[in-house]
C-alpha atoms as one frame of an Amber mdcrd trajectory, in Angstrom:
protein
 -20.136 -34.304 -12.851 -20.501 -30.921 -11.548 -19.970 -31.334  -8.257 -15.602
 -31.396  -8.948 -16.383 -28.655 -11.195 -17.998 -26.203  -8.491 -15.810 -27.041
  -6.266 -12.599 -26.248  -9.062 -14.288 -23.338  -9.926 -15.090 -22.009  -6.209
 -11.370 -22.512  -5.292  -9.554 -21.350  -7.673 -11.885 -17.636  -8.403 -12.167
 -17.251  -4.716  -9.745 -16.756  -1.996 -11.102 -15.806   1.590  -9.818 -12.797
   2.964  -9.667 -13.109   6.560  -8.998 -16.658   8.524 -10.709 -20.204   7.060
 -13.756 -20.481   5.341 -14.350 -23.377   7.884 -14.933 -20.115  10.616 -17.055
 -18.661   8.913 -19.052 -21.272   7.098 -19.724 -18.523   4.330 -22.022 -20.074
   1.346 -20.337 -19.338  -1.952 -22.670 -19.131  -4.227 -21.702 -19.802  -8.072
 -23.053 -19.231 -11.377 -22.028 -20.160 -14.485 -23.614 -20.142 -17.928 -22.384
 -21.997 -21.102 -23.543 -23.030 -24.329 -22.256 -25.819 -26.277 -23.059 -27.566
 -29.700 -23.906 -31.168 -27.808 -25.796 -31.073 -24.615 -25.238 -28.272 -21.582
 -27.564 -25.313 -20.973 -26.451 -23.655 -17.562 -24.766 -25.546 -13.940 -25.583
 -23.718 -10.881 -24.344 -24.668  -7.591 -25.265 -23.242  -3.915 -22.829 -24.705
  -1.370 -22.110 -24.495   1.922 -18.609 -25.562   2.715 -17.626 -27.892   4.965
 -16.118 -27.251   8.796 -12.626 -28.899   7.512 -12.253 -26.873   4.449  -9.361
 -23.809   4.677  -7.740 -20.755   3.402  -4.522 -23.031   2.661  -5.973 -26.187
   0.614  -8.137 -23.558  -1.272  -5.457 -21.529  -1.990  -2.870 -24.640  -3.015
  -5.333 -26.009  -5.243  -5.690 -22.740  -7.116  -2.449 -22.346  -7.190  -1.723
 -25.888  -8.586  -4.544 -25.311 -11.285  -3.293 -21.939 -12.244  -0.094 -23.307
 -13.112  -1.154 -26.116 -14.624  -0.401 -28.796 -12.274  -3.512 -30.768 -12.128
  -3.698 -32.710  -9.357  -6.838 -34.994  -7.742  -9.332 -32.515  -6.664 -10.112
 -32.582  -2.830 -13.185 -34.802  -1.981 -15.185 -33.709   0.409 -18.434 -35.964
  -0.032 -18.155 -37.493   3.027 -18.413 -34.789   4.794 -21.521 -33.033   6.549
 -22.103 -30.204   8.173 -24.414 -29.782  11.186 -28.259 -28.875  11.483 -29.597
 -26.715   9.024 -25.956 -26.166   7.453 -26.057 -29.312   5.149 -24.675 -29.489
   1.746 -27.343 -28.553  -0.695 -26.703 -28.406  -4.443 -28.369 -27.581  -7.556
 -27.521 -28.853 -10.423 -28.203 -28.857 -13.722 -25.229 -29.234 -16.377 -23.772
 -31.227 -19.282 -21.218 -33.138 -19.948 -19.097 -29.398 -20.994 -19.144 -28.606
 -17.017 -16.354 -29.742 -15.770 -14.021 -28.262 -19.160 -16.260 -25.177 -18.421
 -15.245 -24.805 -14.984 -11.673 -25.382 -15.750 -11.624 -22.785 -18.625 -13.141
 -19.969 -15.273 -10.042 -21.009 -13.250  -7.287 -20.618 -15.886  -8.315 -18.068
 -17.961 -10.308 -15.837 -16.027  -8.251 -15.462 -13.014  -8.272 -11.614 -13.229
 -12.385 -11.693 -13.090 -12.328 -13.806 -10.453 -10.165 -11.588  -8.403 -12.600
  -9.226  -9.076 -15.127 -11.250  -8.021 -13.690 -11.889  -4.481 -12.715  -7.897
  -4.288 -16.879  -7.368  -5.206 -17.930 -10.346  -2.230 -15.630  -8.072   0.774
 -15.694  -4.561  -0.818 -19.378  -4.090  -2.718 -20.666  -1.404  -1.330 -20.171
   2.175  -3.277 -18.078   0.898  -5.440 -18.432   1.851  -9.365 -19.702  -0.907
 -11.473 -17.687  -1.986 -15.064 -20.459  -4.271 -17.164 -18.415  -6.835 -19.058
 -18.986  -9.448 -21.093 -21.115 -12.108 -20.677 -23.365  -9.861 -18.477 -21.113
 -10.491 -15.466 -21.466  -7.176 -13.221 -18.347  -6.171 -11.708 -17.315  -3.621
  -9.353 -14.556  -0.828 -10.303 -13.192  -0.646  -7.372 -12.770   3.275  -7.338
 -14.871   4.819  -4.421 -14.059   4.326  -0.397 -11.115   4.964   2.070  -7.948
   4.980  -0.523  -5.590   2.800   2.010  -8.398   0.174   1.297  -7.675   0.760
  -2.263  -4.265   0.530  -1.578  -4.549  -3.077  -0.286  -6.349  -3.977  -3.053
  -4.184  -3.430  -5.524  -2.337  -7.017  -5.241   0.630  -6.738  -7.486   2.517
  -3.802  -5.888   5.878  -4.250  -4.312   5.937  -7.125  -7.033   7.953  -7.763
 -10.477   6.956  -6.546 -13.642   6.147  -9.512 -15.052   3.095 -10.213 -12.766
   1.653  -6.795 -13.082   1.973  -7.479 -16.544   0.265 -10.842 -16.180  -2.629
  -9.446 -14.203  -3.194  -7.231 -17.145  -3.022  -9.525 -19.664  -5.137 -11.856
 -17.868  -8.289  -9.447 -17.604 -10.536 -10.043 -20.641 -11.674  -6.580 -20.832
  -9.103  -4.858 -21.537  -6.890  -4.415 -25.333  -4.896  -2.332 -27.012  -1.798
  -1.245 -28.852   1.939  -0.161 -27.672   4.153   2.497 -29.594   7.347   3.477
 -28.429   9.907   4.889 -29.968  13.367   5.662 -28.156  14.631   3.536 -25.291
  14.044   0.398 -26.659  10.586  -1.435 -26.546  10.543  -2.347 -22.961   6.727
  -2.190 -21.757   5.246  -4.046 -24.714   8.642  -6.577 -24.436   7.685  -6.840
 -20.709   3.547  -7.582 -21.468   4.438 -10.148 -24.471   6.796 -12.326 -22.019
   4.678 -12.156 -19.183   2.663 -14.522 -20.473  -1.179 -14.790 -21.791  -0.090
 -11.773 -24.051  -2.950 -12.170 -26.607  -5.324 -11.146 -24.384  -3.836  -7.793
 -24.057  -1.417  -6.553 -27.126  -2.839  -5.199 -30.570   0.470  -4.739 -31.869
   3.860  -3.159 -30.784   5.732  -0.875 -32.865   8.315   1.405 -33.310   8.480
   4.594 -35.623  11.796   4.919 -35.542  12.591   7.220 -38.360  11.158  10.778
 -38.466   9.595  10.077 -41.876   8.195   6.735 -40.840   6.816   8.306 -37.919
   5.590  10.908 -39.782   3.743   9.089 -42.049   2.066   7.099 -38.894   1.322
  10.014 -37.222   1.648  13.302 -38.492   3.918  15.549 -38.949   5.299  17.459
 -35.756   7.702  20.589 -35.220   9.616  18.122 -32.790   9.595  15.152 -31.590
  10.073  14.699 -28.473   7.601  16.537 -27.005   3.896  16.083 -25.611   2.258
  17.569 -28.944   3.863  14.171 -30.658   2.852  12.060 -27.699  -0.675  12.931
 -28.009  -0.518  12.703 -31.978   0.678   8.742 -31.183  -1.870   8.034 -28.081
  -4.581   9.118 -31.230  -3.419   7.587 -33.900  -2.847   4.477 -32.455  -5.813
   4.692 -30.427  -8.169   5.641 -33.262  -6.207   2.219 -35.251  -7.571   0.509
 -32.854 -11.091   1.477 -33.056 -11.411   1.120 -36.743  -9.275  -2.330 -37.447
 -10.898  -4.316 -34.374 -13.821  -2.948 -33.036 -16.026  -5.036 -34.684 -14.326
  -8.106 -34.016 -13.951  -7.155 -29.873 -17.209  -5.690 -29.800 -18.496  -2.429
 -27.615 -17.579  -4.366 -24.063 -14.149  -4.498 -24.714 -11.737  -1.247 -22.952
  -9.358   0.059 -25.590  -6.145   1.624 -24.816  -3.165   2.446 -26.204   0.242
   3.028 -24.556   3.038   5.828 -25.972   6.530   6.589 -25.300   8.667   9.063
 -27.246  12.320   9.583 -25.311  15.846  10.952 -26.142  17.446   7.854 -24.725
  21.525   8.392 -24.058  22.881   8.436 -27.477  26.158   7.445 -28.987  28.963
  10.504 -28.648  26.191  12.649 -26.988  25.408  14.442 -23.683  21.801  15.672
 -24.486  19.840  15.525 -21.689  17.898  12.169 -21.501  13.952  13.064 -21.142
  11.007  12.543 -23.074   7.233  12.073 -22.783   5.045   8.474 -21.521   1.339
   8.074 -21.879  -1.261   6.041 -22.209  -5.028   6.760 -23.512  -7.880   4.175
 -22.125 -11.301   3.300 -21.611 -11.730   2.944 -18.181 -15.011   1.816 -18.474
 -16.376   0.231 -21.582 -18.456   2.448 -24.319 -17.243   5.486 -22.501 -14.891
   8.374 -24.539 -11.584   7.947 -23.937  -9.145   9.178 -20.940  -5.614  10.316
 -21.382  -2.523  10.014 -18.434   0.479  12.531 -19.457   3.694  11.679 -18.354
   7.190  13.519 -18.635  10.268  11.843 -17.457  13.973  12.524 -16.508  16.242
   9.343 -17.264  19.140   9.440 -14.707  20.822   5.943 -15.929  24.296   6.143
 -18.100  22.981   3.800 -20.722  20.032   3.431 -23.141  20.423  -0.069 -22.504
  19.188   0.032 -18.678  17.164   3.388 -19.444  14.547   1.064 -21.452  14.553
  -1.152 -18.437  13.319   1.702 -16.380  10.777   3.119 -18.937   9.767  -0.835
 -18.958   9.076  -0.766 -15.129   7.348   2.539 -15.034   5.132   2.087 -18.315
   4.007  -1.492 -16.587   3.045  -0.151 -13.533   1.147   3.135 -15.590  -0.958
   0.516 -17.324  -1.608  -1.933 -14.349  -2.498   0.874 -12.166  -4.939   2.921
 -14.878  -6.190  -0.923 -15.225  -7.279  -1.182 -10.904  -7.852   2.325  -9.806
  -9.068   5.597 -10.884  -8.150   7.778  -8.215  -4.975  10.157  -9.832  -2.972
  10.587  -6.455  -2.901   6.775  -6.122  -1.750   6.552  -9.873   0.837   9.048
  -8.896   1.512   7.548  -5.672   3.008   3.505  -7.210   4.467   4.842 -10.622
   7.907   4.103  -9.451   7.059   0.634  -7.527  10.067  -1.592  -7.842  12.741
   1.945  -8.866  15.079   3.998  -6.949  13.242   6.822  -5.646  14.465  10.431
  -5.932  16.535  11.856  -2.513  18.555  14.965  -3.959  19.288  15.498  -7.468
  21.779  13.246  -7.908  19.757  10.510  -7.122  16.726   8.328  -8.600  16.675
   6.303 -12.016  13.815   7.995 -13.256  12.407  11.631 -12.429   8.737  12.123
 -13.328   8.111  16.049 -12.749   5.161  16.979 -14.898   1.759  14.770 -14.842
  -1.633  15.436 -15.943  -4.928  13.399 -15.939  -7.167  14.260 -18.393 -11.164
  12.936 -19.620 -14.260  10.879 -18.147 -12.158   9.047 -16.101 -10.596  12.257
 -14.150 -13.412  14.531 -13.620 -12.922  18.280 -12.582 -12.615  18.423  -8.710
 -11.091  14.720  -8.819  -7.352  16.234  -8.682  -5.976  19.323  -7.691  -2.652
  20.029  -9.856  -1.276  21.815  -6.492  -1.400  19.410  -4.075  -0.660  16.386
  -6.760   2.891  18.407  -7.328   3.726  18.210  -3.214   2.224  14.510  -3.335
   5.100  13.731  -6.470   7.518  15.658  -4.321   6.530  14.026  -1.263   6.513
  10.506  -3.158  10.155  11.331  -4.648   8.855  10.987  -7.900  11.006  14.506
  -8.698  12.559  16.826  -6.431  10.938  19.524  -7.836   7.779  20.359  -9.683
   6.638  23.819 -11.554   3.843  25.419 -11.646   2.422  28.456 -13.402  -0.890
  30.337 -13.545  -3.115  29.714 -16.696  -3.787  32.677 -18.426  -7.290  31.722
 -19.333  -8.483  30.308 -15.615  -6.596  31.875 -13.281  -5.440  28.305 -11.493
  -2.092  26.907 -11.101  -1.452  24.053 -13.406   1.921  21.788 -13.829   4.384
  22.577 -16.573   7.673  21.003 -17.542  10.811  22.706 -16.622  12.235  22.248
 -20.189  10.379  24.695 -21.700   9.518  27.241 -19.011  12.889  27.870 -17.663
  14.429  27.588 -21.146  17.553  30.311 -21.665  15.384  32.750 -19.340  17.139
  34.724 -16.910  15.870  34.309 -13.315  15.239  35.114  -9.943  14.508  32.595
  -7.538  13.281  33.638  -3.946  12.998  30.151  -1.760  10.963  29.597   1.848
   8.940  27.550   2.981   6.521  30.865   3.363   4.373  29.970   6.684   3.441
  32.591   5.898   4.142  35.286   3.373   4.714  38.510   4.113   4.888  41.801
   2.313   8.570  41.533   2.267   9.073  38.601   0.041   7.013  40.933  -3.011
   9.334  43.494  -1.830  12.499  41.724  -2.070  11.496  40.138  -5.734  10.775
  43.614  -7.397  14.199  44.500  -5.513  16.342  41.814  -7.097  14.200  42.605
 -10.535  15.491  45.971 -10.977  19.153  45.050 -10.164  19.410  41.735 -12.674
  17.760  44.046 -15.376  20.835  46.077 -14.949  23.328  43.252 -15.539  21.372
  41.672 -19.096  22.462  42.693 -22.160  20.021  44.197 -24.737  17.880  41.512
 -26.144  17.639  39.180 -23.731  14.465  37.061 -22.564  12.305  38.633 -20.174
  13.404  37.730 -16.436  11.062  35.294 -14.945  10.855  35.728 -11.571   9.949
  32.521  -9.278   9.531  31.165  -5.719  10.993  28.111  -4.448   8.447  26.320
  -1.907  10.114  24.077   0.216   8.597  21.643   1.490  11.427  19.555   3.179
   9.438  20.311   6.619   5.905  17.916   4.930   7.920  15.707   3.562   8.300
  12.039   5.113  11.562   9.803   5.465  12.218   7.863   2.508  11.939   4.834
   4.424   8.298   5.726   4.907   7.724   6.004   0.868   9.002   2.640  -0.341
   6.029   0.309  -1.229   6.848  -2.200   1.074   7.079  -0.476   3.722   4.089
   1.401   2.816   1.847  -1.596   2.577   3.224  -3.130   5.827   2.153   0.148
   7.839  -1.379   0.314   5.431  -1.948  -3.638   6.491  -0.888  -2.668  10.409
  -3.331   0.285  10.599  -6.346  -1.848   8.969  -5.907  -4.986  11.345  -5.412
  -2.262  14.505  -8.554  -0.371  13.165 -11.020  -2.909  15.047 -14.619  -1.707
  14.226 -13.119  -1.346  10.468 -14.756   2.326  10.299 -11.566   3.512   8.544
 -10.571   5.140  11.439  -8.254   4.930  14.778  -9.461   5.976  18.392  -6.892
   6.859  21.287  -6.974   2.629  22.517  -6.552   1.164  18.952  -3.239   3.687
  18.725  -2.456   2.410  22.181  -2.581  -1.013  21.204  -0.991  -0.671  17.869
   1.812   1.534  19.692   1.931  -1.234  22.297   5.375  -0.885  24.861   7.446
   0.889  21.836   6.574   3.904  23.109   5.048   5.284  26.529   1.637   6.347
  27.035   2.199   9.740  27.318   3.986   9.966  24.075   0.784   8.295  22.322
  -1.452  10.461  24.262  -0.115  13.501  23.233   1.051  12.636  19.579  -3.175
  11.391  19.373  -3.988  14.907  20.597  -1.825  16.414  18.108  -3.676  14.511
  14.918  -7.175  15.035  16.424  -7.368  18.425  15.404 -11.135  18.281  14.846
 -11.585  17.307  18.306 -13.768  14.250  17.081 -11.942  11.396  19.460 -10.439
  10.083  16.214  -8.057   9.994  13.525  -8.314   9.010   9.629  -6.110   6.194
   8.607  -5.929   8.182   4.763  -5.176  11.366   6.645  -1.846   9.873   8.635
  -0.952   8.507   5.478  -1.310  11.936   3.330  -3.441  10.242   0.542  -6.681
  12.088   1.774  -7.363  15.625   0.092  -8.060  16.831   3.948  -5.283  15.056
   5.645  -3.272  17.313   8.078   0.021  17.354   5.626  -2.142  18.125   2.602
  -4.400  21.061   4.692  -0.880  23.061   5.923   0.483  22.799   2.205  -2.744
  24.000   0.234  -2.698  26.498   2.522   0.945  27.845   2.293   0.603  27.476
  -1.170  -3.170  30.007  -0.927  -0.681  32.586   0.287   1.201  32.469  -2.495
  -1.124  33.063  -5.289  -2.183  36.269  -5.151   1.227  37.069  -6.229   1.147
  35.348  -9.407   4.229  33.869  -9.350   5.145  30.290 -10.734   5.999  28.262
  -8.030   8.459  25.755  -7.848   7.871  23.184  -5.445  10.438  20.847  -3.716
  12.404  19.519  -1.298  16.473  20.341  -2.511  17.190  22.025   1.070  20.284
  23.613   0.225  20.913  26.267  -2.383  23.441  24.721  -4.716  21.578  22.276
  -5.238  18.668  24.233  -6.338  21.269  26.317  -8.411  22.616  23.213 -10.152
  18.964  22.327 -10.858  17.955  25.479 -12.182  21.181  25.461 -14.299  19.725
  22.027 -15.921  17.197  24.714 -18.305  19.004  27.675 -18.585  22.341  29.321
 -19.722  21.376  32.518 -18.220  22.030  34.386 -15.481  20.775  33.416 -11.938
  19.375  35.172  -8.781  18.921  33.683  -5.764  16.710  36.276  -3.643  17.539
  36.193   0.363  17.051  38.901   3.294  14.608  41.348   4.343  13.280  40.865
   8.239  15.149  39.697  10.491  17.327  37.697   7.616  20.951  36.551   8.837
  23.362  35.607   6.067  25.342  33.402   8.426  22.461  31.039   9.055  21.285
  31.107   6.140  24.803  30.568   4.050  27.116  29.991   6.384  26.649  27.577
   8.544  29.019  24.770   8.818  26.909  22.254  10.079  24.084  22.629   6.694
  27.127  20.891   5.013  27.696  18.186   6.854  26.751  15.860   4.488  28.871
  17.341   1.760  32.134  15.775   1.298  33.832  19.111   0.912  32.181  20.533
   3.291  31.293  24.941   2.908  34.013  25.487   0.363  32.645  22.716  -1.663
  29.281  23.434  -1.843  29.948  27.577  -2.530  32.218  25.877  -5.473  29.246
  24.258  -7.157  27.069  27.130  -6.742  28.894  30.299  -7.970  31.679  27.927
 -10.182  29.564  28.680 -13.642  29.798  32.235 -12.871  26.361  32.528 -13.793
  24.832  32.664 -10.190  24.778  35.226  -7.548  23.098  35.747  -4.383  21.491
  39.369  -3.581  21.114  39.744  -0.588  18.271  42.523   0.543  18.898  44.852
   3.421  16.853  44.587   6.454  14.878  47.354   8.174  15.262  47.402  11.835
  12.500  48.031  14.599  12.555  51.659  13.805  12.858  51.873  10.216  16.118
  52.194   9.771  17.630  50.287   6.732  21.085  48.032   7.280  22.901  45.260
   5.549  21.920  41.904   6.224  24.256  40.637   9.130  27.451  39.774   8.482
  29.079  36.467   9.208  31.614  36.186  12.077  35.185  34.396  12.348  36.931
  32.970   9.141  33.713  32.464   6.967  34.075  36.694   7.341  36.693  36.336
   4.987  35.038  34.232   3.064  32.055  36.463   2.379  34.163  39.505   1.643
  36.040  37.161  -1.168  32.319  36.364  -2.418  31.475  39.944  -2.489  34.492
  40.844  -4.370  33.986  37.901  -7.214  30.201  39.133  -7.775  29.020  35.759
  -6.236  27.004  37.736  -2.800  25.635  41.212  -4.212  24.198  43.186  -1.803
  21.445  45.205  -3.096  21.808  49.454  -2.602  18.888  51.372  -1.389  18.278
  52.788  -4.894  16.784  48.907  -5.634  14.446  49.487  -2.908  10.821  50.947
  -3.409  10.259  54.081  -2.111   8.329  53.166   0.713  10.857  50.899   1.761
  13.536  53.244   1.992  11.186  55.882   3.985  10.779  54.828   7.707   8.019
  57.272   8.049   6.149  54.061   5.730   7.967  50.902   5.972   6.480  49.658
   8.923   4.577  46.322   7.385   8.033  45.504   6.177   9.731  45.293   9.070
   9.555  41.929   9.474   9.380  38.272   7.805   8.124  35.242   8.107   9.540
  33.825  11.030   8.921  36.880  13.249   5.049  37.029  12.098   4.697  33.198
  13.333   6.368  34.331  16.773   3.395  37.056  16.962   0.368  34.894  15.904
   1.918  32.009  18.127   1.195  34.845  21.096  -1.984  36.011  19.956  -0.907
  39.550  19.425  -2.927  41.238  16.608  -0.174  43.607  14.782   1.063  40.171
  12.276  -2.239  41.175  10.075  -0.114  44.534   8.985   2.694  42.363   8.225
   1.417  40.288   5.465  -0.778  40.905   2.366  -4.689  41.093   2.917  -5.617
  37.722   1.024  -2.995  35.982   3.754  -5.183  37.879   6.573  -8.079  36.133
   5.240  -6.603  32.735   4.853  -5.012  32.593   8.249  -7.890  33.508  10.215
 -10.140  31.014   8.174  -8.488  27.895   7.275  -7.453  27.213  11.022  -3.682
  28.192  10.644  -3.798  30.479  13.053  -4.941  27.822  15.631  -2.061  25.719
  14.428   0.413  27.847  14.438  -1.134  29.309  17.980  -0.283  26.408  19.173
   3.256  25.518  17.843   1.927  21.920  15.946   3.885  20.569  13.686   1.744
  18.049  12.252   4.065  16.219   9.490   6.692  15.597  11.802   3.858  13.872
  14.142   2.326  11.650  11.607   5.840  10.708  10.392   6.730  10.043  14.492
   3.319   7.625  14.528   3.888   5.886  11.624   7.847   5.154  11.967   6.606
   3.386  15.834   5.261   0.985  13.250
């Protein structure tokens, strides 16, 4: 009797991961404990399986079981396998095996997934104790591509992830969402097996109703009423079925409060998605914050959006615990972000919070460039905290709110003393133009990171997991990293051999004769991408500055952004070293890819009348102070029309500091950014007096200097390596 039941229960919880089992001739080795009323105690079974048996029949017959197709199961009695490698079973069942086995295949599918991820990956990972005293590995610790891989369902429909979810015992809990339809609990109760998963789903629709669920709340759409809802229903949870789940069930409870398009109305369409979880069972809870941007024209397909991204929160916060690979597959299966105009959904705040996320697992900084990076937003904010001193994310909508500004944007490899110089500049000249009892001006610089950030192509999921799955079959000793032959062979005749050589001596810049598959794919804290942006971004904070960080390379775009928050008046702070106007504004081949071209693009960004450019003089080789040059040709005409209308305002010497206007003390603002790279690049000493003394100490310490010595450009090499792919 338990011999078809092993054998149903072997193939349909495990799946071999490389080649046939017949290969390999790996014992499986299965236990299974039930109690019934009439006659069964326990059924173990130690097999070794035959030469004949594969990956395909094994994974056919699961298949077939899964969905409920019950066909003959295989015989293999006859069969034998040599020497010391004979069948051997132990056995000792009831007549309840066989239903017992089948009950394993169908309705613990997700454990048994976990089972086969625990037989390849077992070592370090984090183990989850569930029911029935089955130990099972979290898989949370190791190389994160080999997370990646693991995480089955990406690149996949809804549905499934959904599925996978509701198929895992261990997990249950509630879904409130109110705004933008019901979408994510609609998509878990039609993907099947939904009891195992959903509580309830509801909808507070009316502010009194939701009041009376939750609180009451100055507004509602906001995180203050997300977090009231993640507790309330949370806490529902605890006290209603607690007792009947008992302490080894997870409980979570998903959140969504949006201002969906609504009828006659041109509000903006954003609002706040969370979800609050166990992530491992008896432990407090852990909280994922959420805000969103919804780009569609309709409520109707804005649920359908929220839908896909609230699935893949709760499926991911289900597999993995790691925040930048959260981050990372949020938008699986939407249209990612390239430009503002673009993207169904923009995501531009998130924050991690409790047991699950402990401090030093995520660095706010570099998880804004990863959402940049990702195309999750095209730009991200972030301010100091008053209390500790570090840079944390903050949502647009209420920073930037009816505040005048000045914006200041570079890529700032490195800083210099000019850019302070040039912000106080610009500071005294808008506080000129305000009227009396306006907002404080907040003054802000505009990171780019355009130069880090990969082609799109190189984002998507699928195209993701195809280079992930190309790097871990070429990585031959499986040590999680690749050596100057496994590149070669990878490579193969797609490119020559003195391209790999030298794009391998660019990414070993340890000197250690290899490279880190997470660090070519930017999801390692120390990967070459994330090093040169935590770095640029060390420069910045001893100014104290919010920093907005993104990729919107040209500046009426960032304008048009901006003008998304505010009514006010807008600065955008250029010049100062060796700053030209024509490269920077006028020139005709930045607009290429702007249907109306120059004239166009200067339309969009002074057209409010609300935006100007200031433009800071520079300060030649001897001191002497100039205008920023001027452009040549027609666009000459064009910039004296702009400085006529107000749009390009060059700023007068009485803006300027007072060493700044005196040669006899001006020197360490002589120059900017790009001229201080030219002297580190020839190891001339003088760039120290160019740039503040935190950046000295940075430069010489965190290796820039030796990149920059050298002239590496290490994004644009790992995005070379991985497009040969």
């Amino acid at each position: 009797l338990t011999v078809p039941a092993c054998w149903h229960f072997a193939s349909a919880a495990f799946r071999p991961v490389r080649g046939s089992f017949a290969s390999r001739q790996r014992p499986l080795r299965c236990a299974m404990s039930a109690s019934a009323a009439a006659a069964a105690s326990a059924a173990f079974a130690l097999a070794e399986l035959p030469p004949l048996v594969h990956e395909a029949p094994l994974r056919r017959v699961a298949a077939e079981h899964l969905a409920g197709v019950h066909k003959p199961l295989p015989s293999w009695s006859s069969q034998r396998t040599s020497g010391s490698g004979s069948v051997a079973l132990a056995v000792s069942a009831g007549l309840l095996g066989g239903l017992y086995a089948e009950a394993v295949a169908v309705g613990s599918a997700s454990t048994g997934r976990r089972l086969r991820r625990r037989k390849r990956w077992g070592a370090g990972a984090k183990t989850r104790r569930l029911a029935g005293s089955e130990e099972i590995h979290h898989l949370q610790e190791g190389p994160r591509h080999l997370q990646v891989l693991k995480l089955e369902q990406l690149g996949r429909r809804p549905s499934e992830k959904a599925l996978a979810v509701n198929l895992d015992p261990t997990i249950y809990g509630s879904f409130a969402e109110i705004g933008a339809g019901q979408e994510v609990s609609r998509t878990f109760l039609q993907a099947g097996a939904a009891a195992g998963t959903v509580a309830r789903s509801m909808s507070a629709y009316d502010m009194r109703m939701s009041d009376v669920s939750y609180g009451k709340a100055k507004r509602y759409v906001t995180n203050e009423r997300l977090q009231q809802m993640l507790t309330g229903e949370y806490e529902e949870c605890e006290k209603c079925i607690r007792e009947t789940k008992g302490d080894e069930c997870r409980f979570f409870a998903f959140a969504s409060t949006l201002a969906a398009k609504a009828y006659l109305s041109d509000r903006e369409c954003e609002g706040w998605v969370g979800v609050t979880y166990q992530h491992e069972a008896g432990q407090p809870r852990s909280t994922v914050s959420l805000h969103v941007r919804m780009r569609d024209p309709t409520a109707e397909i804005q649920g359908e959006a929220i839908g896909v991204l609230g699935t893949n929160l709760i499926y991911l916060i289900n597999n993995t615990m790691d925040p930048y690979l959260i981050a990372t597959f949020l938008l699986d299966g939407l249209d990612l972000n390239d430009g503002i105009e673009f993207g169904r959904l923009e995501i531009d705040y998130i924050n991690f919070e409790g047991p699950a996320f402990p401090e030093g697992s995520w660095d706010p900084r570099l998880l804004a460039m990863r959402m940049v990076q990702l195309r999750l937003a095209n730009a991200v904010l972030l301010e100091p905290d008053e209390e500790t001193g570090k840079y944390r994310q903050v949502v647009p909508n209420n920073s930037l709110y009816k505040r005048p500004l000045i914006v200041q944007r570079s890529r700032f490899a490195p800083v210099t003393n000019m850019h302070q110089e040039v912000m106080e500049a610009c500071q005294k000249r808008l506080a000129k133009d305000l009227e009396e009892g306006a907002k404080p001006i907040l003054q802000m610089l505009n990171l780019q990171v355009d130069d880090l950030t990969p082609p799109r192509k190189l984002v998507e999921t699928e195209q993701k997991m195809k280079n992930m799955r190309a790097m871990v079959e070429g990585d031959l000793n499986g040590d999680g990293h690749i050596d100057l032959q496994e590149l070669e062979a990878m490579v193969g005749d797609r490119m020559k051999k003195e391209e790999v050589n030298d794009i391998f001596a660019s990414l070993d810049i340890e000197n250690t004769g290899k490279v880190s598959i997470d660090a070519l794919f930017s999801i390692s804290d120390a990967s070459f991408v994330a090093r040169e942006f935590i770095d640029r971004f060390a420069m910045l904070e001893p100014l104290r500055y919010p920093v907005l960080i993104s990729n919107i390379r040209r500046t009426h775009k960032l304008a048009a952004y901006l003008r998304r928050y505010t009514n006010q008046k807008i600065a955008i702070a250029v010049g100062g070293g060796g700053f030209c106007i024509q490269r920077a504004l006028f020139d005709t081949n930045a607009y290429r890819n702007t249907e109306g071209g120059m004239l166009e693009a200067f339309g969009r960004l002074f057209s409010p009348g609300k935006t100007q450019v200031f433009t800071y003089p520079n300060i030649g080789p001897e001191g002497d102070i100039m205008q920023a040059t001027m452009p040549e040709g027609p666009e000459k005409l064009l910039y004296d029309y702009l400085v006529e209308r107000g749009g390009i305002v060059p700023l007068e010497t009485e803006y300027m500091s007072l060493s700044a206007q005196d040669a006899a003390s001006n020197q360490a603002l002589r120059l900017g950014s790009t001229e201080v790279r030219e002297l580190i690049r020839t190891g001339s000493p003088d760039w120290e007096q160019y740039v503040p003394e935190e950046v000295v100490d940075i430069v010489k310490t965190r290796q820039w200097f030796d990149r920059v010595s050298h002239g590496e450009v290490f994004a644009k090499t790992v995005y070379q390596f991985l497009a040969s792919l």
